[in-house]
C-alpha positions, 0 to 999 in steps of 0.5 A, spaced: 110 614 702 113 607 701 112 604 693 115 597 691 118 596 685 118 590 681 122 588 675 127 591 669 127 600 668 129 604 662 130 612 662 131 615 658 138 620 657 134 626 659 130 623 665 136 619 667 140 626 668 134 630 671 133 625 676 140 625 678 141 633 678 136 633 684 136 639 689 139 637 695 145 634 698 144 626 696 139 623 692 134 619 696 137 610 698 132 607 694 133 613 688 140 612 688 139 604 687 133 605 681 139 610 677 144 605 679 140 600 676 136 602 669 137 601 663 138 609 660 137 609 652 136 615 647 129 619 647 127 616 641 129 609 641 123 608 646 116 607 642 110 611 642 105 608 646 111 607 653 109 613 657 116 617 660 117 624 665 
């Protein structure tokens, strides 16, 4: 599956560390650039009505 992602990401502390401790050997390229580049902000500093893992 091919996506296309567009503009600025936030993680939060938690998803940031789930998605960086993924089994396997290396996280995926496009993965590792998403990580690389998002903001990572506290739980609850993100408002109610924004959606996370």
């Amino acid at each position: 599956m091919h996506a296309t992602i567009h503009g600025e990401r936030t993680l939060t502390e938690l998803d940031f560390a789930r998605l960086s401790k993924l089994p396997g050997r290396e996280l995926p390229p496009a993965l590792a650039a998403l990580l690389a580049s998002a903001e990572v902000t506290g739980s609850r500093a993100v408002p109610g009505d924004v959606v996370t893992m």
